[in-house]
C-alpha positions as CSV (number, residue, x, y, z in Angstrom):
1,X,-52.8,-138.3,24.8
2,X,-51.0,-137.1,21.3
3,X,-50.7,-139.6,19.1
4,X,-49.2,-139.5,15.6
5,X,-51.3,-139.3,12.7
6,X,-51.3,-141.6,9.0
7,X,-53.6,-140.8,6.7
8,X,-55.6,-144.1,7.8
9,X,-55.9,-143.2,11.0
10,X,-54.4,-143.2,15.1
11,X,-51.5,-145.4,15.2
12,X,-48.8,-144.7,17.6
13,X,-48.8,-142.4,20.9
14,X,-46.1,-140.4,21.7
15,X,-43.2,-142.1,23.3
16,X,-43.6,-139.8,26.7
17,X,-47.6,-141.1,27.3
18,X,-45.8,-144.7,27.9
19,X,-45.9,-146.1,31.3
20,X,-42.7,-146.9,31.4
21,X,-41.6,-143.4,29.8
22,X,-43.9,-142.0,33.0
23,X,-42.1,-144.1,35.7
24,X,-38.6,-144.1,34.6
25,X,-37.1,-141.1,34.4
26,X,-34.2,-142.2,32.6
27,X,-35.8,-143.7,29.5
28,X,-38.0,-140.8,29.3
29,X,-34.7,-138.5,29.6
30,X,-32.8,-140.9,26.9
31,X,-35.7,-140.7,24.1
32,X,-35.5,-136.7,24.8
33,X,-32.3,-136.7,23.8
34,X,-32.9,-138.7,21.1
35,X,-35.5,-136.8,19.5
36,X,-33.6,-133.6,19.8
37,X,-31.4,-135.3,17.4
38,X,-33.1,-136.9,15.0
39,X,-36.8,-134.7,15.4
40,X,-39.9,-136.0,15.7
41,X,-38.7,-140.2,16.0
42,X,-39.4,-140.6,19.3
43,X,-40.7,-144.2,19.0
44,X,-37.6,-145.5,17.3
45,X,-35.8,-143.3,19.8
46,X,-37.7,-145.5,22.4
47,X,-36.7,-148.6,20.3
48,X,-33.3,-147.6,20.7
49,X,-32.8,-147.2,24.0
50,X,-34.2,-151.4,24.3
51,X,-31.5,-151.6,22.0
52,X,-28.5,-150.5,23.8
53,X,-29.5,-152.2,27.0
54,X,-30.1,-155.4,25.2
55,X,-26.2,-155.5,23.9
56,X,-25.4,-154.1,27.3
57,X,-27.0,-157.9,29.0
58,X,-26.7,-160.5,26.3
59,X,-23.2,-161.5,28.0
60,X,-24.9,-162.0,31.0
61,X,-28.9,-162.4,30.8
62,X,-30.5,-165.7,29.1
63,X,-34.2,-165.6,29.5
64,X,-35.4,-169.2,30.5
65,X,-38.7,-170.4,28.6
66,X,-40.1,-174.1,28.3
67,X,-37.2,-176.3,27.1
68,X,-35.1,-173.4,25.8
69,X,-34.3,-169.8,26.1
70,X,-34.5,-165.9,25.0
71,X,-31.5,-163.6,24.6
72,X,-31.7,-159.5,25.8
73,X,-30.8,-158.3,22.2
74,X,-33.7,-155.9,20.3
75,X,-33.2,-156.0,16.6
76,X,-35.2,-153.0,15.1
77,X,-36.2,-152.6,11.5
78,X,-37.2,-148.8,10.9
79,X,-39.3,-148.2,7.4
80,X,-39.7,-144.6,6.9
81,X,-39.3,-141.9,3.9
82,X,-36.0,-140.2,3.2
83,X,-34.8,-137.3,4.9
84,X,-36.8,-137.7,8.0
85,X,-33.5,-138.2,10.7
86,X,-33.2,-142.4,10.7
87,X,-29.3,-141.7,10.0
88,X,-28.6,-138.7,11.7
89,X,-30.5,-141.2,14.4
90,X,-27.9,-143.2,14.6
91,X,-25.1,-140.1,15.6
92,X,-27.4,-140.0,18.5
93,X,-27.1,-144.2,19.1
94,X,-23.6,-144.9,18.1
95,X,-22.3,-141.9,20.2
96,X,-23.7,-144.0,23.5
97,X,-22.5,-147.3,22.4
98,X,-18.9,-145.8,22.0
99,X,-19.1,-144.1,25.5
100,X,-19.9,-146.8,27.6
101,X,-17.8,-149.3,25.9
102,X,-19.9,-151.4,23.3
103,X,-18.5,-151.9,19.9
104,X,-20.6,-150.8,16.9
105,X,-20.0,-151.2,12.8
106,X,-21.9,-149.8,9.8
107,X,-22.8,-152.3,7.2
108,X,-23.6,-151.0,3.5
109,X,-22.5,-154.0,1.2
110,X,-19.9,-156.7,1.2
111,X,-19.4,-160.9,0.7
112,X,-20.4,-163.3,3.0
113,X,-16.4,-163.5,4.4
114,X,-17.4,-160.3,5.1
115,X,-20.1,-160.9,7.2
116,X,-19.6,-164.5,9.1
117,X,-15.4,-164.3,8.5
118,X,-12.9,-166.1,5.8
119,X,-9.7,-167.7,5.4
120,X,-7.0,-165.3,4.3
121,X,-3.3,-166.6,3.7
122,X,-0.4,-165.3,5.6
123,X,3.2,-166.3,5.5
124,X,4.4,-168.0,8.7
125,X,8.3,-167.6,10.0
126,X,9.3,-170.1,7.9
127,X,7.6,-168.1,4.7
128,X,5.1,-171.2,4.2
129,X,1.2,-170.1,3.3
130,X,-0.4,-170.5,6.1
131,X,-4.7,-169.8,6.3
132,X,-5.5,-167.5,9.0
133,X,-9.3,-166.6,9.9
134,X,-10.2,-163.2,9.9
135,X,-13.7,-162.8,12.0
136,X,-16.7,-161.1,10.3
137,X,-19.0,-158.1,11.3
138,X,-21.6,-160.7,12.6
139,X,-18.8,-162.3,15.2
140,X,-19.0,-161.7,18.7
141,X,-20.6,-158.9,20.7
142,X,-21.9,-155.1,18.6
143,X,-24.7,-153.3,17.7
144,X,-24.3,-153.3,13.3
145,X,-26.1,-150.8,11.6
146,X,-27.4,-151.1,7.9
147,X,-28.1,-147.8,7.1
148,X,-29.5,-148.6,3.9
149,X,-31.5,-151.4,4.6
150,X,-33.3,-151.7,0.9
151,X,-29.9,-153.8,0.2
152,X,-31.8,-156.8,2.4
153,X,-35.1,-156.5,0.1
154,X,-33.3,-156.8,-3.3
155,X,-34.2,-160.0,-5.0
156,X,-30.6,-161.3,-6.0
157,X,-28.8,-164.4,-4.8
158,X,-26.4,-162.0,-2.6
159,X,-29.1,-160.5,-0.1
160,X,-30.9,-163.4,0.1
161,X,-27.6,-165.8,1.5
162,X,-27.3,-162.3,3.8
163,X,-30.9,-162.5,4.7
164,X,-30.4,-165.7,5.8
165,X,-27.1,-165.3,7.9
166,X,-29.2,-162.4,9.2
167,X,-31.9,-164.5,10.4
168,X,-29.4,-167.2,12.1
169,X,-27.6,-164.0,13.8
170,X,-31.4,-163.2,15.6
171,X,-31.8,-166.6,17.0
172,X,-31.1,-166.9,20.7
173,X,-27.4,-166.8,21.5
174,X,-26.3,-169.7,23.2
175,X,-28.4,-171.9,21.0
176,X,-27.3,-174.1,18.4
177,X,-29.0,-172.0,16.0
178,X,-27.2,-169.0,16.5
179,X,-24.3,-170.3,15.2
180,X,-23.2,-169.0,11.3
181,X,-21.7,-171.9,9.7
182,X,-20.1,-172.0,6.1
183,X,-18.3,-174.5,4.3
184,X,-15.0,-173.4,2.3
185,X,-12.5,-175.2,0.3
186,X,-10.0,-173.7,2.9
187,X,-12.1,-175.3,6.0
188,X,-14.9,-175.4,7.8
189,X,-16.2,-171.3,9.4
190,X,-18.2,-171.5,12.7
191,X,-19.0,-168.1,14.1
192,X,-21.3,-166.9,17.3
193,X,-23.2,-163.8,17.2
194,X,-24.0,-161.6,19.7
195,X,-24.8,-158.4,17.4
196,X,-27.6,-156.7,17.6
197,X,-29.2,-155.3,14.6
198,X,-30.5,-151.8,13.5
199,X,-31.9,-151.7,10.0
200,X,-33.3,-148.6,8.2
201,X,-34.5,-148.0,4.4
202,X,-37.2,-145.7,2.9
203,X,-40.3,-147.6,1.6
204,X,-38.8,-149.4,-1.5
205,X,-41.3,-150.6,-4.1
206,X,-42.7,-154.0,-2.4
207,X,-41.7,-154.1,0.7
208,X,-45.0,-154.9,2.0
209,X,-44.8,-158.3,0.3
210,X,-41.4,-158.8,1.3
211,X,-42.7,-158.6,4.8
212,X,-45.7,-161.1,4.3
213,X,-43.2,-163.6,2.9
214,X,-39.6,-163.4,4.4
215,X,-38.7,-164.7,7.8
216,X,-36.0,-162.0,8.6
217,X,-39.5,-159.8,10.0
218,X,-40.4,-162.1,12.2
219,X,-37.1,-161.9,14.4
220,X,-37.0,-158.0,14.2
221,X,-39.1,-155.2,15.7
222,X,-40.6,-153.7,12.4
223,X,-41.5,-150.4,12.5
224,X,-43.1,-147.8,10.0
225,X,-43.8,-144.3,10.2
226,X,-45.7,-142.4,7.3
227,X,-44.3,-138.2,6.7
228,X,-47.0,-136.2,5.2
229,X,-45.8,-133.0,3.8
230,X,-47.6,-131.2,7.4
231,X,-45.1,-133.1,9.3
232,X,-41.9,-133.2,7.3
233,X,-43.2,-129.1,7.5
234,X,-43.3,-129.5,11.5
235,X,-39.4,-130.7,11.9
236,X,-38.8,-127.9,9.2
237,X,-40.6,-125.5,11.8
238,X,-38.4,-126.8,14.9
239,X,-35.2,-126.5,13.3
240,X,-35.6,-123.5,12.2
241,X,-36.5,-121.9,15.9
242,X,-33.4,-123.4,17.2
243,X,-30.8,-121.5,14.7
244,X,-28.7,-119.2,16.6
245,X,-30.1,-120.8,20.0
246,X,-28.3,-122.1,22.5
247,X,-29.9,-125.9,23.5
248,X,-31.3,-125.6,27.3
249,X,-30.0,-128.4,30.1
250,X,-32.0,-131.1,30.1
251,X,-33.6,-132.4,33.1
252,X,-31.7,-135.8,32.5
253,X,-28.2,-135.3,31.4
254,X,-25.9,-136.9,28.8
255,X,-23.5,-138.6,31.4
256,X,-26.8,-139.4,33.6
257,X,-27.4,-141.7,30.1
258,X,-24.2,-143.3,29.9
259,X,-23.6,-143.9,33.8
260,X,-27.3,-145.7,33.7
261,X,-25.7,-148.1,31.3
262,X,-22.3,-148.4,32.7
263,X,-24.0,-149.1,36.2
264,X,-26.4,-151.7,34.5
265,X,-23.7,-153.7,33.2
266,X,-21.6,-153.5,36.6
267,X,-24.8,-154.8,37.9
268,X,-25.7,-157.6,36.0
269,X,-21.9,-158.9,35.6
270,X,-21.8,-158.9,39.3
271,X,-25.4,-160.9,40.2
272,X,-24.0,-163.5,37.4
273,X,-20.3,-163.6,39.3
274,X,-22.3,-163.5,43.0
275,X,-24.2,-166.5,42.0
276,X,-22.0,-168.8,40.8
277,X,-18.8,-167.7,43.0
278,X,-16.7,-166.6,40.4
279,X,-14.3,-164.0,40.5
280,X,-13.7,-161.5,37.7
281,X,-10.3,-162.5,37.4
282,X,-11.4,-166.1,36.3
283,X,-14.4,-164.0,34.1
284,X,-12.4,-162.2,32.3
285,X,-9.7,-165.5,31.5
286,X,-12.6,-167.6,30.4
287,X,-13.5,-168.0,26.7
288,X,-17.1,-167.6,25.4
289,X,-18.7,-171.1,25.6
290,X,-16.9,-171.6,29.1
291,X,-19.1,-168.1,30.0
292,X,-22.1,-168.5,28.0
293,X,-22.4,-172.0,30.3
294,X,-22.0,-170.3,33.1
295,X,-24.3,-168.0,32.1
296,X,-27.2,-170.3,31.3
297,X,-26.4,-172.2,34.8
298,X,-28.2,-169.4,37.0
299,X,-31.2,-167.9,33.9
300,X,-33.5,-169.6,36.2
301,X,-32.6,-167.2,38.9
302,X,-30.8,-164.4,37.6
303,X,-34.4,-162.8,36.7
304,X,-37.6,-164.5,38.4
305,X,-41.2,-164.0,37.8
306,X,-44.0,-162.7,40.3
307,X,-45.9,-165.9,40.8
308,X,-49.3,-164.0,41.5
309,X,-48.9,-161.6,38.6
310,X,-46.5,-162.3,36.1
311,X,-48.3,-164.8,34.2
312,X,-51.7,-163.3,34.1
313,X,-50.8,-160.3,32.8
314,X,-48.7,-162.1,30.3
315,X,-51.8,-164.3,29.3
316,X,-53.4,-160.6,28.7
317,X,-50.9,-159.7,26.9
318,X,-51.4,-162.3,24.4
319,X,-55.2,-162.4,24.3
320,X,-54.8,-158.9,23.5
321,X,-52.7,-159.5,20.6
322,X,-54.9,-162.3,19.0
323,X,-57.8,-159.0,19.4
324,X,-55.5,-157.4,16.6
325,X,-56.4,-160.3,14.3
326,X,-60.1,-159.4,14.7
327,X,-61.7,-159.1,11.3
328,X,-58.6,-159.6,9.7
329,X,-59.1,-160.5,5.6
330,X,-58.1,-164.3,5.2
331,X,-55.1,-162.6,2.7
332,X,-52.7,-161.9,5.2
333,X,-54.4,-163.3,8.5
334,X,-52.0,-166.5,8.1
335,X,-48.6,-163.9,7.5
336,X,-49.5,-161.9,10.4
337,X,-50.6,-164.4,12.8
338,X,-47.4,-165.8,12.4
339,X,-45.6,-162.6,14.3
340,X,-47.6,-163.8,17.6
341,X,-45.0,-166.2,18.6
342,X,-42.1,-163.0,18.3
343,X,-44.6,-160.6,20.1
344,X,-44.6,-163.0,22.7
345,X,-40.8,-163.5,22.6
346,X,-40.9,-159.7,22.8
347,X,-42.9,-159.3,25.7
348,X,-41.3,-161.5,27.8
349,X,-38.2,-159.5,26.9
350,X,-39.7,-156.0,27.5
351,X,-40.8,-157.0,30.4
352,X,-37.2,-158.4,31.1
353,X,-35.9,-155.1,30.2
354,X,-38.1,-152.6,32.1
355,X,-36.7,-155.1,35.3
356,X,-33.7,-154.0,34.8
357,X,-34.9,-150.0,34.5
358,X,-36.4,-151.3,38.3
359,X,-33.8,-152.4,39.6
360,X,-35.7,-155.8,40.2
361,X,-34.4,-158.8,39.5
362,X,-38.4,-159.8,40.0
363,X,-40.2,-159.8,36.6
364,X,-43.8,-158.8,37.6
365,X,-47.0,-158.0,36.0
366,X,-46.7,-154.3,36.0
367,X,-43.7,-154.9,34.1
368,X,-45.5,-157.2,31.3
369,X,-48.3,-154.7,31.3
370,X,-45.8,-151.6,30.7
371,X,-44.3,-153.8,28.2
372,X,-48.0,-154.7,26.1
373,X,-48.3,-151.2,26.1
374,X,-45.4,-150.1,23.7
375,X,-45.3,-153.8,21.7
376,X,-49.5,-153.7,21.2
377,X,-49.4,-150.1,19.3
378,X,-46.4,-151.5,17.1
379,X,-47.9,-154.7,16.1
380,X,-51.4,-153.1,15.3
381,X,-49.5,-150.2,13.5
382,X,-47.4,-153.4,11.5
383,X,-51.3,-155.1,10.8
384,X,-52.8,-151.7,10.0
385,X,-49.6,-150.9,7.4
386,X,-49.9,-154.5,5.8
387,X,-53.6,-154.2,5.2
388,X,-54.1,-150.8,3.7
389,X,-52.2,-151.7,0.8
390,X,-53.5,-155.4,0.2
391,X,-55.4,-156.0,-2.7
392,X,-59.0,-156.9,-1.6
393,X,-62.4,-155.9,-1.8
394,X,-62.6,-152.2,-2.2
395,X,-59.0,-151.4,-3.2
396,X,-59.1,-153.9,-6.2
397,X,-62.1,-151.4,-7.1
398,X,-60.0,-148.8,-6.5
399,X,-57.3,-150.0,-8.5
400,X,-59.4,-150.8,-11.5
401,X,-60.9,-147.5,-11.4
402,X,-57.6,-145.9,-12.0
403,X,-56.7,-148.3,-14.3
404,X,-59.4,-147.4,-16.6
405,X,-58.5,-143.9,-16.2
406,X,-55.0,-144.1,-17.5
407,X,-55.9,-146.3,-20.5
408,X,-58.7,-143.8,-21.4
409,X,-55.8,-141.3,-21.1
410,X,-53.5,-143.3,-23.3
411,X,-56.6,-143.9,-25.9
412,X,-56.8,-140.1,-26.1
413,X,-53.3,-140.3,-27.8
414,X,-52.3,-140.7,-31.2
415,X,-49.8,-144.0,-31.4
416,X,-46.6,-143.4,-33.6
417,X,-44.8,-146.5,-34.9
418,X,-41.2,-146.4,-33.7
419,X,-39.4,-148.4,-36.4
420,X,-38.8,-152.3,-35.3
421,X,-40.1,-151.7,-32.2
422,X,-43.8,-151.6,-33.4
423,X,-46.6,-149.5,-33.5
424,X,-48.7,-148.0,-31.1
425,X,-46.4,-145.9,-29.0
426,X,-47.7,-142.5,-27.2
427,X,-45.6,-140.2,-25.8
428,X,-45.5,-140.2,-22.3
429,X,-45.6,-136.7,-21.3
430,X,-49.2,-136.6,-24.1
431,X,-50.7,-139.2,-22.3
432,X,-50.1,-137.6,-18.1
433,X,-51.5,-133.9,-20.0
434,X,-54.3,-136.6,-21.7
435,X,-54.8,-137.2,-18.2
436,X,-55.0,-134.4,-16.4
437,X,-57.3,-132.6,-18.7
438,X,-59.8,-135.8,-17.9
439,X,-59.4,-135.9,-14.7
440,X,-59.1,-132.0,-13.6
441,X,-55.2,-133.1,-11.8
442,X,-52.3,-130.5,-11.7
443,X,-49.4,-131.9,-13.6
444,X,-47.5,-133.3,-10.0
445,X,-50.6,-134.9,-9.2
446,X,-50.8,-136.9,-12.7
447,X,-47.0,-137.7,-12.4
448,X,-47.5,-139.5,-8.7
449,X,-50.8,-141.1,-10.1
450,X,-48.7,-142.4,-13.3
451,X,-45.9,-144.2,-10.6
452,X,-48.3,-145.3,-8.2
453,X,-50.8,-146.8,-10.5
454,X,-50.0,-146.7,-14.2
455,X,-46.3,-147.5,-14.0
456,X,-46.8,-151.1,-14.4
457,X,-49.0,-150.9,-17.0
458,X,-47.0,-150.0,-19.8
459,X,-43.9,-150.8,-22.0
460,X,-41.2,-147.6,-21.9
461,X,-38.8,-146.9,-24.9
462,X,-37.0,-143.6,-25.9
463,X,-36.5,-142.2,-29.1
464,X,-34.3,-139.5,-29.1
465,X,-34.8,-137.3,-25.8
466,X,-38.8,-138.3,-25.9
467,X,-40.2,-140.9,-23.9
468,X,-42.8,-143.0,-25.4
469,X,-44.9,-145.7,-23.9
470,X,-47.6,-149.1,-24.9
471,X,-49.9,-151.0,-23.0
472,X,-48.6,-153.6,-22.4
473,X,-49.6,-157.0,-24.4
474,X,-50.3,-159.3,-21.0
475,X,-52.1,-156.5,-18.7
476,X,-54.9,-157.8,-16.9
């Protein structure tokens, strides 16, 4: 099999040596398409093609479980460095949505009117002020994409109200929790959403504990991807052998892609009209909670499980995910034992979702199994991300170690007092050429050492054009 390759180890395979990729010919056709796009992404190409069918069924598909129920939607949170295709990635996406009919928006910044809605006052007939709701981006049914996601992580009043509109925009639709509710002077805003959500942002500084503490992770698919300098050299390698080339057919076409989705839709909206004798006529009049109850009167037969292997494979499923926690360090085994419940969620939708690529309306085990596959590699890659960069055992060692270096650099250094500002100020560019003369280092090497470890360790001031820097007074 090829997987891809982090520097701690075998993560992910290749999107094509998926079951499901291997059965269905048109998810394997729709991820190559993908990654001739945006090169060398073919999991989130995989990802993306979950995506687009889930906003293709969420008016029609309700996922019955216990006393409540699932929606089709896949939200999909992509962490990877700059300039490695996640926007030209969404050319690819947004291109589909448009042809077969599903709205999409781009989200970079904005108010919370513009997200859930707000009054805005219009003159009636009569020239009176009259308030008039205008909806939000997180009304009704699209796929939104934040193409910058870092905006969620920043710690200021604004993302976090976002996050948390976010978060109630994830919850199953047709639940009371879905809906976005603010209180204005102007009146009371109630919104539904049916958007599905594609977030992408390089790696800003502390993510990882971001993730370990904010709920908005546990209602998405997150998924990382680490570019070495080989690989970002690989996609350089590609591109450049296509210049001048004309691109061959491929094996599954363009419109094969958008007629799959097209029929899907025609054939979900139909089992939902068949079963509950409605014609689409009277669909088409009704308004959303009239359709959304309709909706939720036939989840218990509009998909079905396989009795004799459904349910055993999905109790595999899940003792294979609680395997991932296996040795995990008591720091983040609570954090990441808490995204069991969403792999399960996620299963169970998977599995929904690879029904539909059958043409079943039977969920069976084959389809939870082909389902594990993908979700287990994402969650172990998640757990494996999460715990190379905590803080225990060896890697406070580690981070000691290169603690001592830099202050042994810095104590190489005369200090210089800088007028009110105190004494004891090195120049910065002394101490990294303090440091690489220690420690053998070219200078780009000292530089990434100084921002990855040293960075937080010291005061920075500038007099004139020179950049000076202290220990600072409270460092451990």
């Amino acid at each position: 099999m090829n997987y891809m390759l982090t520097s701690y180890g075998v993560i992910m395979r290749k999107a094509s040596e998926y079951r499901a990729s291997r059965k269905y010919g048109i998810l394997k056709g729709y991820t190559d398409h993908f990654n001739a796009t945006s090169i060398d992404n073919d999991i989130p190409g995989l990802l993306s093609f979950f995506f687009i069918q889930g906003q293709v069924a969420v008016p029609y598909v309700r996922i019955p479980w216990g006393s409540s129920h699932l929606d089709p939607r896949n939200h999909v949170f992509w962490i990877q460095s700059s300039r490695t295709g996640k926007s030209i990635a969404w050319e690819f996406v947004g291109d589909v949505l448009k042809d077969i009919g599903i709205n999409s928006d781009l989200y970079t910044t904005g108010t919370d009117a513009g997200l859930i809605g707000g009054f805005e006052m219009e003159e009636d007939a009569e020239g009176n002020k009259i308030p008039i709701l205008k909806e939000g981006m997180l009304t009704g049914q699209k796929a939104l994409n934040f193409d910058e996601g870092s905006i969620i992580l920043n710690p200021n009043k604004h993302s976090q109200e976002t996050v948390l509109y976010l978060q109630s925009a994830c919850n199953p639709v047709g639940s009371n929790n879905n809906m976005l509710v603010k209180h204005t002077k102007t009146g009371r805003i109630e919104t539904e959403s049916l958007v599905s959500l594609w977030i992408t942002t390089y790696p800003p500084s502390g993510v990882k504990e971001y993730v370990l503490t904010k709920g908005i992770f546990q209602r998405v698919l997150l998924y990382w991807s680490n570019w070495t300098m080989e690989r970002r050299k690989a996609v350089s390698e590609i591109r450049a052998e296509s210049a001048f080339k004309v691109t061959a057919p491929m094996k599954v076409s363009y419109d094969d892609i958008t007629s799959y989705f097209k029929d899907l839709e025609l054939r979900l909206r139909n089992r939902v009209l068949n079963m509950t004798e409605t014609t689409f006529v009277e669909w088409d009049e009704m308004a959303r909670p009239d359709k959304e109850a309709l909706v939720q009167s036939v989840m218990e037969k509009m998909f079905t499980a396989d009795e004799n292997t459904f349910y055993p494979a999905l109790l595999d499923a899940i003792d294979d995910y609680y395997t991932l926690l296996n040795g995990l360090n008591p720091n983040i085994l609570e954090v990441v034992s808490s995204f069991i419940p969403a792999m399960e969620n996620n299963t169970l939708i998977f599995a929904t979702h690879i029904a539909m690529l059958d043409e079943s309306w039977v969920v069976t085990g084959e389809h939870v199994d082909m389902a594990k596959d993908i979700l287990y590699d994402i969650f172990r890659n998640l757990i494996l991300w999460l715990e190379d960069e905590v803080e225990i055992g060896p890697k406070v060692q580690e981070k000691a170690n290169n603690k001592s270096k830099w202050v042994n650099a810095y104590n190489a250094v005369d200090g210089v007092e800088l007028g009110n500002r105190g004494d004891g100020w090195r120049s910065k560019t002394k101490v990294i050429r303090s440091y690489e003369q220690q420690n053998t280092v070219s200078q780009g090497s000292a530089y990434n050492n100084f921002d990855k470890w040293a960075r937080s360790m010291f005061d920075t001031t500038k007099d004139g054009r020179v950049v000076f820097i202290r220990v600072k007074e409270n460092l451990e």
